[in-house]
C-alpha positions as protocol buffer text, in pm:
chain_id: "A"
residue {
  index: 1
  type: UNK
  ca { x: -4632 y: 3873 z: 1159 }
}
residue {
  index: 2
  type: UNK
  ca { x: -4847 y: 3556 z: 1102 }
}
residue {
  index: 3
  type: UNK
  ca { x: -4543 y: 3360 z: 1103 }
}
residue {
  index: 4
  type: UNK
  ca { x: -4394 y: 3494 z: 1448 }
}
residue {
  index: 5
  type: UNK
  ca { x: -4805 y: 3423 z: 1568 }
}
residue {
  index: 6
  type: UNK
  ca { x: -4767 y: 3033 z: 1466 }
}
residue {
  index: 7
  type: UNK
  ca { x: -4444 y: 2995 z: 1604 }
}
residue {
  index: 8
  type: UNK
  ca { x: -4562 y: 3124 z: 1945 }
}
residue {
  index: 9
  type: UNK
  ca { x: -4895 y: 2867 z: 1960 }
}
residue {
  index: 10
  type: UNK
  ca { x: -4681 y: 2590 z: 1852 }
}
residue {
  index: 11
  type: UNK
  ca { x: -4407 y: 2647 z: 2148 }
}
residue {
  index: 12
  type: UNK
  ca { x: -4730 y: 2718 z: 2400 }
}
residue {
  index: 13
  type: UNK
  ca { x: -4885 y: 2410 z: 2265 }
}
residue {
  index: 14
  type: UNK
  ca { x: -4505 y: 2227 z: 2336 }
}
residue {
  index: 15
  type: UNK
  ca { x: -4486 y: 2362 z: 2675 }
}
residue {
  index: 16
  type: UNK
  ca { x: -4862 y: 2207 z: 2781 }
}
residue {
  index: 17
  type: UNK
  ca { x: -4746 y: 1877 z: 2645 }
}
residue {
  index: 18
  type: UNK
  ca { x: -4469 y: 1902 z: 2820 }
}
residue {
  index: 19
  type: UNK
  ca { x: -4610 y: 1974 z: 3186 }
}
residue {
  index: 20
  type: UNK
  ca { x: -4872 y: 1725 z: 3103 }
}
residue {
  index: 21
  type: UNK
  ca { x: -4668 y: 1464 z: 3103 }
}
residue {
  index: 22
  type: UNK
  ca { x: -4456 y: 1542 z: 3362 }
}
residue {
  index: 23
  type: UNK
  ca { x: -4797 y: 1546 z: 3568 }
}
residue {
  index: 24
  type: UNK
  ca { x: -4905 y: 1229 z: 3466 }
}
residue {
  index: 25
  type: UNK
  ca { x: -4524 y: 1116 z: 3543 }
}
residue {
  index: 26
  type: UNK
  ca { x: -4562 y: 1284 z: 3870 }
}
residue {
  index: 27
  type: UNK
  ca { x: -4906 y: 1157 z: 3970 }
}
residue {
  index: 28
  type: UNK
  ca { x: -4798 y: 825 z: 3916 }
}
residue {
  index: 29
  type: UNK
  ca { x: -4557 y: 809 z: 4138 }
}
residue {
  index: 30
  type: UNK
  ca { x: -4751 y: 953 z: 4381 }
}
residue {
  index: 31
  type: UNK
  ca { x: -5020 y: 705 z: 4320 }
}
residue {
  index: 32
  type: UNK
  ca { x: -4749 y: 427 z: 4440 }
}
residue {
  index: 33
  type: UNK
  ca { x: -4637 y: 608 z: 4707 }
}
residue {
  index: 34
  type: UNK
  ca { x: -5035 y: 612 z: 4829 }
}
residue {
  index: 35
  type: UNK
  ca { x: -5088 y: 259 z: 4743 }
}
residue {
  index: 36
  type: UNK
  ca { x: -4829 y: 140 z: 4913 }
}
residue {
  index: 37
  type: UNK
  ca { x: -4891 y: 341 z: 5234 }
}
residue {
  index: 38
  type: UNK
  ca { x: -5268 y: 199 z: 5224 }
}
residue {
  index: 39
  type: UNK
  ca { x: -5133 y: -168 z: 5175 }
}
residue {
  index: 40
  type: UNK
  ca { x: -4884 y: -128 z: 5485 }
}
residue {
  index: 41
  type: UNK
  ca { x: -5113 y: 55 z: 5709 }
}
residue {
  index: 42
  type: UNK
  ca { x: -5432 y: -198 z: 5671 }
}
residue {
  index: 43
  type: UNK
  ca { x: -5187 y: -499 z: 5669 }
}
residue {
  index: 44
  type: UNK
  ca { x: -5146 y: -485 z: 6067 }
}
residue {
  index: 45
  type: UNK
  ca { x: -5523 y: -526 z: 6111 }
}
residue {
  index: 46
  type: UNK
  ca { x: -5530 y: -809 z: 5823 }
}
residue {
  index: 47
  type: UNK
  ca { x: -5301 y: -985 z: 6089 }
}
residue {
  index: 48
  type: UNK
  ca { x: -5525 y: -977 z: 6379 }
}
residue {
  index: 49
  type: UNK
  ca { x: -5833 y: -1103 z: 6142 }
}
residue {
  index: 50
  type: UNK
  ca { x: -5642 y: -1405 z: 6033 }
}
């Protein structure tokens, strides 16, 4: 029964690795999607300063 107990926390432990990476995978591309909608959407009023 203590066996079938430590099998189970390891796999849960797995599975929150797991999905936190795919977040941080996730949120990074995000993160460039932002960025690069910021960059393109200030750039037309960098073009009337200069």
């Amino acid at each position: 029964m203590g066996t079938e107990r430590f099998f189970c926390y390891v796999i849960f432990i797995l599975l929150t690795y797991i999905a936190a990476r795919f977040g941080q995978h996730k949120g990074k591309d995000e993160m460039l999607k932002l960025r690069r909608f910021a960059e393109e959407s200030t750039l037309q009023f960098e073009k009337k300063i200069n």
